[in-house]
C-alpha positions in Angstrom: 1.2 34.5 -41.3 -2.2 32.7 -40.0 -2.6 30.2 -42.4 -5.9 29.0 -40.2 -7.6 32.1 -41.0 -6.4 32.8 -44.4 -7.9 29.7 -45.6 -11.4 30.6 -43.8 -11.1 33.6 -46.0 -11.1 31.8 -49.0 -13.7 29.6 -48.3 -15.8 32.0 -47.4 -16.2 32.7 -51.3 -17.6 28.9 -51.6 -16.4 25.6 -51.2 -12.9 24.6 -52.0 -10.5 20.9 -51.7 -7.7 21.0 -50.7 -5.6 21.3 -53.9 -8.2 23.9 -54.6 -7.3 25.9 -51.6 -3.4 25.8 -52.3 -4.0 27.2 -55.9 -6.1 29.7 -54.3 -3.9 31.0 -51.4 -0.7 31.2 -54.2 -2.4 33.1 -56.6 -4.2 35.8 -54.0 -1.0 36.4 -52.5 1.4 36.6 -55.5 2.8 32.8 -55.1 5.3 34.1 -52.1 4.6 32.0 -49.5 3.9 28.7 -51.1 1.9 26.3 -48.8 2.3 22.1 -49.1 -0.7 20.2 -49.7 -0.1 18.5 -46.3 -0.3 21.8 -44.1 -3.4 22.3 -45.9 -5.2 19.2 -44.8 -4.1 19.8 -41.3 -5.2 23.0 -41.1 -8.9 21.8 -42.4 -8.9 18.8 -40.2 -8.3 21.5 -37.2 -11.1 23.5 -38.6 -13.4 20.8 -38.9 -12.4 19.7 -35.6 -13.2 23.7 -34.1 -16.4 23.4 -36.3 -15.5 26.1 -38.4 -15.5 24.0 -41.5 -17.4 20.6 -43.0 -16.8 18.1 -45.6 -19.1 18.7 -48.5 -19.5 16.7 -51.8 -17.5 14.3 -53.4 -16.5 15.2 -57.1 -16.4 12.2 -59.9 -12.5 12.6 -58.9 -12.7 12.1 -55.6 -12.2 15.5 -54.2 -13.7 16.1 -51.2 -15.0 19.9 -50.8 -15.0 21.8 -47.5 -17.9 24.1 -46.6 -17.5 27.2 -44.3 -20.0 27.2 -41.2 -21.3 30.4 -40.2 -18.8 30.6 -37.0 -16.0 29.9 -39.8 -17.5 33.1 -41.4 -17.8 35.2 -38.4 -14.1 33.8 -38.1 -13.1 34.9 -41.2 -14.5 38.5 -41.5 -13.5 39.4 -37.8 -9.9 38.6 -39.1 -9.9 40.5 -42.0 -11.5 43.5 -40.0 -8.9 43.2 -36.9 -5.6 45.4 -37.4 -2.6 42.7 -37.2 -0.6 42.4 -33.7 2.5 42.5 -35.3 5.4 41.0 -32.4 7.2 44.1 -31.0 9.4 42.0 -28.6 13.3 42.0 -28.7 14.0 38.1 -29.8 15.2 38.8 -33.2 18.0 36.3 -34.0 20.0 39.0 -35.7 19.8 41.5 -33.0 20.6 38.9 -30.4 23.8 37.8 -32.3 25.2 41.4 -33.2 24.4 42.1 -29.3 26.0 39.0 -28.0 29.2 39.7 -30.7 29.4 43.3 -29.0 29.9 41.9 -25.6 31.9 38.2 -26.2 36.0 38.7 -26.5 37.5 37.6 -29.9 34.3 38.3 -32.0 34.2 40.6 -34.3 30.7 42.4 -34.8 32.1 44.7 -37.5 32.2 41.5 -39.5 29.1 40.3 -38.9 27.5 43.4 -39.5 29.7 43.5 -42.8 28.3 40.0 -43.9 24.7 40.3 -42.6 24.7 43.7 -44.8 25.9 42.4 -48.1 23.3 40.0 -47.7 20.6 42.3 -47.2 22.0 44.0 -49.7 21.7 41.2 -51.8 18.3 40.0 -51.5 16.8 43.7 -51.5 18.2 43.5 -55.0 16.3 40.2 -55.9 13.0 41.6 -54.3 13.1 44.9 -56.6 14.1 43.0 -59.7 10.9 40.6 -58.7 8.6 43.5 -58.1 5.8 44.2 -60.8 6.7 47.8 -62.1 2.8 48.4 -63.3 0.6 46.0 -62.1 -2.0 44.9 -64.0 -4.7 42.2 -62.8 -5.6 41.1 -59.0 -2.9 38.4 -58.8 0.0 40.9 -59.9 -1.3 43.4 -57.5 -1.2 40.8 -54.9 2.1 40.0 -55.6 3.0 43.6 -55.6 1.4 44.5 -52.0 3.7 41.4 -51.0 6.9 42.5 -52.9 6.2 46.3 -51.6 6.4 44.9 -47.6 9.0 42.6 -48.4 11.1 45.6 -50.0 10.6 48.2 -46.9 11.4 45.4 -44.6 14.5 44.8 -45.9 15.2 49.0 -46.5 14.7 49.2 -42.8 17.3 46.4 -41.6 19.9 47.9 -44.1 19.2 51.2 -41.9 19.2 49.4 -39.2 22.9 47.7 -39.5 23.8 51.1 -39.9 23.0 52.7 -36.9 24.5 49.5 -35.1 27.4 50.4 -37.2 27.8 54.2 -35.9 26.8 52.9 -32.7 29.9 50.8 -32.0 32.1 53.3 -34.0 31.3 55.8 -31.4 31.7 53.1 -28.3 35.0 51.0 -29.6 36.4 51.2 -25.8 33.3 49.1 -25.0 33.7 46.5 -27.5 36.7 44.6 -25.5 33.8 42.2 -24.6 32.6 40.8 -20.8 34.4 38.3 -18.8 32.0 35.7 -17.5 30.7 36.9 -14.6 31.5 35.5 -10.9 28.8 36.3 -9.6 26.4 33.9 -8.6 22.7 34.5 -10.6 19.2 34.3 -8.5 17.5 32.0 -9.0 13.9 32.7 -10.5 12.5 34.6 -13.6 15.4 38.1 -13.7 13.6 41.4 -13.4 12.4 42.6 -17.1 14.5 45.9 -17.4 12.7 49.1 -16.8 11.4 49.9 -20.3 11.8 46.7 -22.0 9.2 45.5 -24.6 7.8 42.1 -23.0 8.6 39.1 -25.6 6.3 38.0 -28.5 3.9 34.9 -27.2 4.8 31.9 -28.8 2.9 31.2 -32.0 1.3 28.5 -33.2 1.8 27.2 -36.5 -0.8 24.5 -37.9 
């Protein structure tokens, strides 16, 4: 999530403090991904710093507005115009563990796959009770695009796990697990495997 550009967004529609742009940001996308005040500041002070942003006026209450510069706006709408690069690499936590589990003698993968499934189980549950039936109003539909990709996300690891699960019912001679190897490594970056999808780059978060 690109809080950075998110927040260019926003001001974009006029000036904003930084309370201002919290209370914003919640109630645009469906109060799901709550931001601190602190991350906020930062992030303006980064903008100001890139000259994408300037302080403004100063209210009777001391708030100090930020102002969007026209590279902030050229920012902005180039974001909202670009298709996301979502990460298509293979360091997923989960898939790293369950493969690891597959290969390591004495764990048991079926057991992880068990627990990870009641879980997703679980919280796809909570999502679908949380999701607006009928929207009504831009902050509910907000929330429901939000809800809606939260929902398939968590649809598609459930479908997931159970592949994984057919997949080692089908192999269970190859789940005895690997010996540490003798062998002795090369030194140097290995050789990416013919086909494999080249790692997400390293994100930064303000």
């Amino acid at each position: 999530m690109s809080v950075r550009q998110s927040l260019l967004a926003i001001l974009d529609q006029g000036p904003c403090y930084g309370y201002q742009l919290r209370a914003e940001f919640e109630r645009r996308t469906g109060s799901t991904w709550p931001l601190n005040v602190g991350q906020i500041y930062n992030t303006l002070d980064r903008l100001e710093r890139d000259g994408l942003v300037v302080k403004g006026a100063t209210d009777d209450h001391g708030h100090v507005y930020y102002e969007i510069t026209d590279a902030g706006t050229a920012e902005a709408r180039r974001w909202l115009a670009s298709p996301v690069d979502r990460p298509s690499g293979t360091r997923d936590e989960l898939a790293i563990k369950l493969a690891l589990a597959a290969t390591l003698p004495g764990a048991d993968a079926g057991a992880i796959l068990s627990a990870q499934r009641r879980a997703g189980t679980e919280r796809l549950a909570r999502l679908r009770a949380s999701a607006p039936m009928d929207p009504e109003g831009p902050e509910a539909l907000a929330r429901a695009i939000v809800i809606d990709g939260l929902v398939l996300a968590a649809e598609s690891e459930l479908r997931w796990l159970d592949r994984i699960a057919e997949r080692l019912s089908r192999h269970p001679g190859e789940r005895s697990g690997l010996e540490l190897s003798a062998a002795r490594p090369r030194r140097g970056r290995p050789a990416r495997a013919r086909g494999a999808l080249a790692p997400p780059s390293p994100v930064a978060l303000p």
